[in-house]
TORMARKOL-956508 format. One record per residue: x, y, z of N, C-alpha, C in turn. Coordinates in pm, whole numbers, padded with zeros to 5 digits, always signed. Layout:
<nodes>
XYZXYZXYZ/...
</nodes>
This chain:
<nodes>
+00087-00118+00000+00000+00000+00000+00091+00123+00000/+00129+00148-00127+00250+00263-00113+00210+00406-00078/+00040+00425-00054+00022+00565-00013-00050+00586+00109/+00026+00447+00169-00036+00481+00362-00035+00546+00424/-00128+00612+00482-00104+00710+00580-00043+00726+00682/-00061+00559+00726-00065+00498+00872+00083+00442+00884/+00164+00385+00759+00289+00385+00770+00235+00180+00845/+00102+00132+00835+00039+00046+00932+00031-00116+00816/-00022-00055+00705-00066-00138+00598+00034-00264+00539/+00117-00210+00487+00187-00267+00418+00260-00367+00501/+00209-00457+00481+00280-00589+00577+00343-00760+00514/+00411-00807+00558+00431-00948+00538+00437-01073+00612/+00329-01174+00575+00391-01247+00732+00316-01420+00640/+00337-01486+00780+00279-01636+00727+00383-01745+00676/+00506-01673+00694+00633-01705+00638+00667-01866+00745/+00723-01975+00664+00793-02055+00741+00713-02190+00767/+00593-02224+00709+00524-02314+00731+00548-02394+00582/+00511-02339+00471+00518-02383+00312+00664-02454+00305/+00766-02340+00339+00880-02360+00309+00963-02286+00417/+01110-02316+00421+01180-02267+00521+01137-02059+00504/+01209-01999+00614+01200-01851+00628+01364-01820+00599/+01401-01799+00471+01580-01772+00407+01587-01656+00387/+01711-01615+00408+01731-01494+00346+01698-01430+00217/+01679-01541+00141+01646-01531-00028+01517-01492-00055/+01420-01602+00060+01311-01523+00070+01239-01365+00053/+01336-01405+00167+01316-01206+00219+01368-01074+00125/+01469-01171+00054+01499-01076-00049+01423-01074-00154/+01340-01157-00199+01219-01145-00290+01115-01027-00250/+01086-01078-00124+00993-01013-00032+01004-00831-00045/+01131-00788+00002+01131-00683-00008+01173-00623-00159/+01194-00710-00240+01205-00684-00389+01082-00644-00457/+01017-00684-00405+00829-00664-00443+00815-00506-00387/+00856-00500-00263+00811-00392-00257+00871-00276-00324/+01018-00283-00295+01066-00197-00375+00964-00127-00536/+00964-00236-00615+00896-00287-00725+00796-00208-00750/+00741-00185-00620+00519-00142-00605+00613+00022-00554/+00767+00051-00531+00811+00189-00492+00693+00247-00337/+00684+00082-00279+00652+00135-00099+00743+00169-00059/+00787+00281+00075+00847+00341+00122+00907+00247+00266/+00802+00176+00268+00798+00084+00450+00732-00047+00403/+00827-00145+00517+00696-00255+00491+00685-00335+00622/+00615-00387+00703+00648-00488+00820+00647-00597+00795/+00773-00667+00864+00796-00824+00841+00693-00895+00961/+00630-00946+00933+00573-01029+01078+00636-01195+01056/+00722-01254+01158+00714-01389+01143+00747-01449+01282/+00688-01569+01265+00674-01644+01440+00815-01675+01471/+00876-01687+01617+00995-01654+01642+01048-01803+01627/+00953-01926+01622+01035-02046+01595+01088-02125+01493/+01015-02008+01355+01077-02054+01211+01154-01903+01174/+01242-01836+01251+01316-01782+01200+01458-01868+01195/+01546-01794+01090+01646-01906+01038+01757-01897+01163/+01918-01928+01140+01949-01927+01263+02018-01793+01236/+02041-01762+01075+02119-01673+01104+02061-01509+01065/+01925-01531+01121+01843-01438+01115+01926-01286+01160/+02034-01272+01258+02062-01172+01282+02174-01035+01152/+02198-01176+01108+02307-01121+01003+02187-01080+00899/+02087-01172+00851+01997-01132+00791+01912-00992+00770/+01829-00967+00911+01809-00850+00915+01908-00691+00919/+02037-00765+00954+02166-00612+00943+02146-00633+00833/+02169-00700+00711+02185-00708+00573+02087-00555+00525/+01956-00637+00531+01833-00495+00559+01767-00406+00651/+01893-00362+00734+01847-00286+00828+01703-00293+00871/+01672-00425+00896+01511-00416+00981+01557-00408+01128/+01469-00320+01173+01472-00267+01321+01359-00273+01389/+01314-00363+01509+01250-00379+01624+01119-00291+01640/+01020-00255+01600+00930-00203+01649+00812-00216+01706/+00806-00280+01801+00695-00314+01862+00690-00459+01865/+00628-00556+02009+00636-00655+02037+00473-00668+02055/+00437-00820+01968+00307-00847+01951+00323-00981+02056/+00185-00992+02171+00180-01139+02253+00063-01211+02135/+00141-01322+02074+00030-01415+02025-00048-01520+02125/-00197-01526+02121-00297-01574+02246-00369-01709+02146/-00338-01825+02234-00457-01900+02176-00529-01986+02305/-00627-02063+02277-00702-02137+02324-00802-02244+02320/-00781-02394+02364-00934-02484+02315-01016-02396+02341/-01112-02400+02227-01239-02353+02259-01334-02379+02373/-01304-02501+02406-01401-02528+02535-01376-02432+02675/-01234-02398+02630-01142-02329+02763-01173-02187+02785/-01247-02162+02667-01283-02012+02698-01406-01954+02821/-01358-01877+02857-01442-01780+02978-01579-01694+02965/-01692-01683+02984-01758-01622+02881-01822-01607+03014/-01762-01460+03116-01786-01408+03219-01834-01269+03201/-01808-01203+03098-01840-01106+03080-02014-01016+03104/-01982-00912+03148-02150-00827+03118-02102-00671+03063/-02222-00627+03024-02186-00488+02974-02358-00405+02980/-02355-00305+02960-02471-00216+02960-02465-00173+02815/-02428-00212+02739-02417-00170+02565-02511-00317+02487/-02551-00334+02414-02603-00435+02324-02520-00479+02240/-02499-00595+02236-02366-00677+02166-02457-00745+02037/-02357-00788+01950-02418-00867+01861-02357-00804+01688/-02416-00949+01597-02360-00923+01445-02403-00794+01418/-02319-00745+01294-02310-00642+01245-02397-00707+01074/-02510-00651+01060-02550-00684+00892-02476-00598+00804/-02533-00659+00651-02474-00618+00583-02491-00461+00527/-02582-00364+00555-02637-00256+00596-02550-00148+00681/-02487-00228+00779-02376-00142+00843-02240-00151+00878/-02172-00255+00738-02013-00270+00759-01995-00139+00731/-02026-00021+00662-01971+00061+00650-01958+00193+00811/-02054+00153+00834-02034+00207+00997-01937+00133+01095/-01965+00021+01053-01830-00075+01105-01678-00079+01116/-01691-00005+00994-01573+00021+00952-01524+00137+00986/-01605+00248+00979-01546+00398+01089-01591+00357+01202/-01643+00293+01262-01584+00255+01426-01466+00209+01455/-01452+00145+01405-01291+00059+01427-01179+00129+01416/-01207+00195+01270-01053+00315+01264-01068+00420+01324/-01182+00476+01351-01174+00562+01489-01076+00550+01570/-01176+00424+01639-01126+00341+01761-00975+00347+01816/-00927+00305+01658-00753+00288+01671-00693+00400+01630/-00740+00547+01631-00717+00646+01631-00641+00641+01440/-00724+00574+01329-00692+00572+01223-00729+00668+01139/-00722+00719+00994-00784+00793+00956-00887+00709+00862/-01010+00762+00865-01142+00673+00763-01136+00708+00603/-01038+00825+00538-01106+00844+00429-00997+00708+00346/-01057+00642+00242-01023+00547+00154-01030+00411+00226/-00967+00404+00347-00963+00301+00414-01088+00238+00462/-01207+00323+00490-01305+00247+00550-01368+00171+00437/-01374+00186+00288-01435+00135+00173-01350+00003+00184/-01230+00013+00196-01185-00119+00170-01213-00220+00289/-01179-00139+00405-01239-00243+00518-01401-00303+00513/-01459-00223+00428-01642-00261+00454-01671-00365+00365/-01593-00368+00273-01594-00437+00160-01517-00595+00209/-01399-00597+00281-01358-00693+00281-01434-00839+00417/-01538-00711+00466-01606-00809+00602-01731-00829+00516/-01755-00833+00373-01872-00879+00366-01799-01029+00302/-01701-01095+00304-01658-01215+00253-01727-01320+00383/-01776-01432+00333-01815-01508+00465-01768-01566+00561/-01630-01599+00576-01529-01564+00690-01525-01497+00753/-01552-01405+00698-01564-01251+00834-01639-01244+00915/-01678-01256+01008-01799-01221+01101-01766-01095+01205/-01842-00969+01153-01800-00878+01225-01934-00842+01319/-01898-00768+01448-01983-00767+01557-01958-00661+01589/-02072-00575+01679-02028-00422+01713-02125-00430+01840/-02107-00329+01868-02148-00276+02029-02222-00150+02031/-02329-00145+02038-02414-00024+02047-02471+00032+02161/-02460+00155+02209-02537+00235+02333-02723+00314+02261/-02747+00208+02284-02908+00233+02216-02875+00236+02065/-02880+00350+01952-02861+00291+01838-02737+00389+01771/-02621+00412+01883-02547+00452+01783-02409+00351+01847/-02331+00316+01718-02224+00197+01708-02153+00242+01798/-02082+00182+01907-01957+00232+01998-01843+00125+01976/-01871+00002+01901-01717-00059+01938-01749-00118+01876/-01645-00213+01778-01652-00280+01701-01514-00401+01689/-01562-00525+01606-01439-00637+01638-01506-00731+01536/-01368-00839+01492-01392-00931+01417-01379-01027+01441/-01441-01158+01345-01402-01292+01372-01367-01356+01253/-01243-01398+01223-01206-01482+01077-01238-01659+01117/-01311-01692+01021-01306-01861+01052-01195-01906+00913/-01124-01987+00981-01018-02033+00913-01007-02201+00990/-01080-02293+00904-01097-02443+00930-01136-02448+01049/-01035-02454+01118-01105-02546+01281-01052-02405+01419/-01001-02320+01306-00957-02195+01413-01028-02078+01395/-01055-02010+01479-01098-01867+01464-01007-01765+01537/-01060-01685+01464-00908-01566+01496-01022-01412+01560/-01032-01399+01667-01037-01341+01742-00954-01165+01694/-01019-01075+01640-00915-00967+01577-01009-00835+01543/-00940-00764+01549-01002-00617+01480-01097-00547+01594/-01056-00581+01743-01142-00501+01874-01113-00374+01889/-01218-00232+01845-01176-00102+01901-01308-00051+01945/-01309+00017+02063-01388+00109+02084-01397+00268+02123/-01444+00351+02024-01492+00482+02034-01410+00531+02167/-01357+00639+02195-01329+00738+02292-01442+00758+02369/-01456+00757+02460-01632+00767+02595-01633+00688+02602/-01652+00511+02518-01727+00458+02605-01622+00320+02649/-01509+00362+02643-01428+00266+02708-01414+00221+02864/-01385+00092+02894-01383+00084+03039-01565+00046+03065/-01630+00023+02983-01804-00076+02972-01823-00186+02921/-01741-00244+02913-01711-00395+02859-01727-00447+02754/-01729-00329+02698-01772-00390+02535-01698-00508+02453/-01518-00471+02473-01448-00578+02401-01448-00702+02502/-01482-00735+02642-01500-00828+02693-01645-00909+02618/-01721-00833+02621-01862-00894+02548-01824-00941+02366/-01777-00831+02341-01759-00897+02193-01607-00967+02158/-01552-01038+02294-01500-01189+02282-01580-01303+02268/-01685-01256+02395-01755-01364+02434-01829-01391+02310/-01883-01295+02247-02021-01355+02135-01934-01391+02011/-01810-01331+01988-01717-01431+01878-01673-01531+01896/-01685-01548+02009-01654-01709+02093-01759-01796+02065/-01868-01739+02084-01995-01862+02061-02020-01860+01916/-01967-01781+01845-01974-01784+01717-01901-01901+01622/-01781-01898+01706-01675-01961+01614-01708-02118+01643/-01773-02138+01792-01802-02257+01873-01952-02295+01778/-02038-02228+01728-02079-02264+01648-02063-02290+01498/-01940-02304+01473-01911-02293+01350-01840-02382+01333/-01852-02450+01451-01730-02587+01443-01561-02543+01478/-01556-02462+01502-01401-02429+01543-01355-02506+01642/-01246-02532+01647-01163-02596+01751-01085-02516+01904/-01048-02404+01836-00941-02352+01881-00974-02201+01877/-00955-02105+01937-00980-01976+01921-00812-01915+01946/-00824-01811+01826-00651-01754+01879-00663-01548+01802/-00565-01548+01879-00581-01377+01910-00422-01296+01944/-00417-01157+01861-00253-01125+01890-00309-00983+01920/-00230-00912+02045-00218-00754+02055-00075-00712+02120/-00078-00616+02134+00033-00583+02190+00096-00603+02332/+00244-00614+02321+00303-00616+02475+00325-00473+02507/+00250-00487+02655+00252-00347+02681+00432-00323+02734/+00453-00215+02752+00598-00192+02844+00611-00236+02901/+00738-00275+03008+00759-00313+03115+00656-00226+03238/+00601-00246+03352+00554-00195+03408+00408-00157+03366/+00359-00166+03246+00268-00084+03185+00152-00201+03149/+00017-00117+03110-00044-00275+03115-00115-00236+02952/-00203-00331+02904-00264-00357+02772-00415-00355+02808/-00510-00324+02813-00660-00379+02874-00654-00453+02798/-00662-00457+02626-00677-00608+02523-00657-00748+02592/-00499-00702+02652-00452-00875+02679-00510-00894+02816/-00519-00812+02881-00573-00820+02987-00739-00929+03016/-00780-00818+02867-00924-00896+02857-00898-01021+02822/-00835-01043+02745-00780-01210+02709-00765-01289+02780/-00647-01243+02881-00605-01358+02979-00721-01403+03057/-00786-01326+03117-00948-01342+03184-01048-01424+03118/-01066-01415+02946-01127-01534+02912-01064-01663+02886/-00938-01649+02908-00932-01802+02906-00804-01831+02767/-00791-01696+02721-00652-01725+02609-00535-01711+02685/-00418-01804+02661-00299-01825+02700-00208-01751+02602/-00075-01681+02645+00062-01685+02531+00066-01786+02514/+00100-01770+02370+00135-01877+02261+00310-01837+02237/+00358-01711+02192+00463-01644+02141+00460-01512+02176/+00568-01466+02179+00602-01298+02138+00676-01296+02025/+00587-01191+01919+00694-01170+01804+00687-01030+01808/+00858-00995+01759+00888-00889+01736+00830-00832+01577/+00795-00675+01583+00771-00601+01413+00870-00579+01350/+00927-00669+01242+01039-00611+01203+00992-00493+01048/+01060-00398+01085+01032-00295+01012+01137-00287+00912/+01089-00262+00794+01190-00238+00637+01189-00120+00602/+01261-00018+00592+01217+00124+00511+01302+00090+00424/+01257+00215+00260+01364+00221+00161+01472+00319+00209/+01534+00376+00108+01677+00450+00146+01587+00565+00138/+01599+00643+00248+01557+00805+00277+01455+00785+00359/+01348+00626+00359+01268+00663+00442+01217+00694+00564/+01153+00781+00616+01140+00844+00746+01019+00816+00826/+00942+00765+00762+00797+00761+00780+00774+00674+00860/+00739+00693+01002+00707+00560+01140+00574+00482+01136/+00558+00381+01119+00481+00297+01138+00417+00326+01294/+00270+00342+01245+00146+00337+01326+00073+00240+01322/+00121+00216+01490-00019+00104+01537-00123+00135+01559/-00227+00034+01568-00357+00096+01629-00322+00109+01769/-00425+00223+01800-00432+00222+02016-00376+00158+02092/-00333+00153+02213-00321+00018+02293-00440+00003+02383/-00545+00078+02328-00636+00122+02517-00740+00044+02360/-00857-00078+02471-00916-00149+02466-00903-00161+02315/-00847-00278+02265-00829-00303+02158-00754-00487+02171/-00816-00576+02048-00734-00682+02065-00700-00652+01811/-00654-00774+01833-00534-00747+01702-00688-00827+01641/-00428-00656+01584-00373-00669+01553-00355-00740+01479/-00264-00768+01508-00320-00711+01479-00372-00704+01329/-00449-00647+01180-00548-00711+01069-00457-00818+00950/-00451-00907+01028-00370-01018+00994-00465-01088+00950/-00571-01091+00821-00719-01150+00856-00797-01049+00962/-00718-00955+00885-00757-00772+00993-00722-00844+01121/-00603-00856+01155-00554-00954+01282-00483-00804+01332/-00527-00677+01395-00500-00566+01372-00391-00571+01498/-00266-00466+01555-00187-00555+01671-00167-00363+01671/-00096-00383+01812-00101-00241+01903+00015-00275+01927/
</nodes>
């Protein structure tokens, strides 16, 4: 996405399962981008199929550390579904992905113009199951659910400025939970950010409480071209789960 605003978009990941994660790879990888003349790109890959000599690798392309994502999974049976809220939970029709979609980038303090068309567009695929949170009838929070075989991916939780701290992303775990549990899923899994040392996340917070465990921490490895300056923006860290839109797997 070479005209991001967000410095957020342009990403790569999934690496290491097909085939090993090589340097050669990666040099394809960022050959593409070059190619498309993106300015930035993020590497995402799980920390147990990186190669060994991953360090020489990334000096090669100056990728540098930005931000540490906790990956969360869980049997489905194991999940917690303790939650209450004073907001009305539940699916989002097809009538209001586009409201769906400026809730969320709100949420994560994003900007809506161009971006919300593509996000509204991509939750009407039937994998998507998106859910929002309303205070009588106007949208306050919004979140997704990808079904992918026997897993669901838990992703895309933001809510509006005011009405945070009302449980909304606790509630709209729970009802993507019974969602995915009806859908035959096995496994529920979910990534947001590590907060600082000392510092906390409400996302993971809400997580650990229903019942998702760390799985991993992966580091963002970040690519710029030569001159570029432009910092990669996460979404929020305040009530939000991922990260992050990995399958809009959106990460803080």
């Amino acid at each position: 996405m070479r005209n991001d605003p967000t410095g957020y978009w342009s990403k790569a990941l999934g690496f290491g399962f097909d085939e090993p994660f090589t340097g050669e790879l990666l040099d394809r990888v960022l050959d593409f981008y070059r190619d498309e003349d993106s300015r930035m790109a993020v590497i995402q890959v799980a920390p147990d199929v990186l190669p060994k000599d991953w360090d020489d690798i990334r000096a090669r392309h100056d990728l540098r550390p930005e931000g540490r994502i906790v990956k969360l999974w869980c049997p489905i049976d194991f999940f917690i579904a303790g939650a209450t809220t004073d907001l009305r939970v539940g699916p989002v029709g097809p009538d209001d992905t586009r409201e769906w979609a400026s809730v969320v980038l709100r949420g994560f303090g994003m900007p809506e113009h161009g971006i919300d068309e593509m996000i509204a567009a991509a939750v009407t695929h039937p994998d998507f199951r998106p859910f929002a949170a309303w205070d009588d009838d106007r949208m306050v929070a919004g979140a997704n659910l990808f079904l992918h075989g026997r897993a669901g991916s838990l992703n895309t939780g933001a809510t509006l400025p005011g009405y945070r701290n009302r449980g909304a992303q606790s509630a709209l775990l729970a009802a993507r939970a019974k969602e995915a549990a009806n859908a035959g899923c096995r496994w529920l899994v979910a990534e947001t950010g590590q907060p600082e040392q000392g510092g906390s996340n409400s996302s993971l917070s809400n997580m650990l409480r229903a019942g998702l465990r760390p799985l991993y921490i992966r580091e963002n490895w970040v690519w710029r071209s030569d001159g570029a300056d432009q910092p990669t923006r996460s979404p929020s860290r305040t009530e939000q789960d991922s990260t992050g839109i990995e399958a809009f797997g959106w990460t803080g």
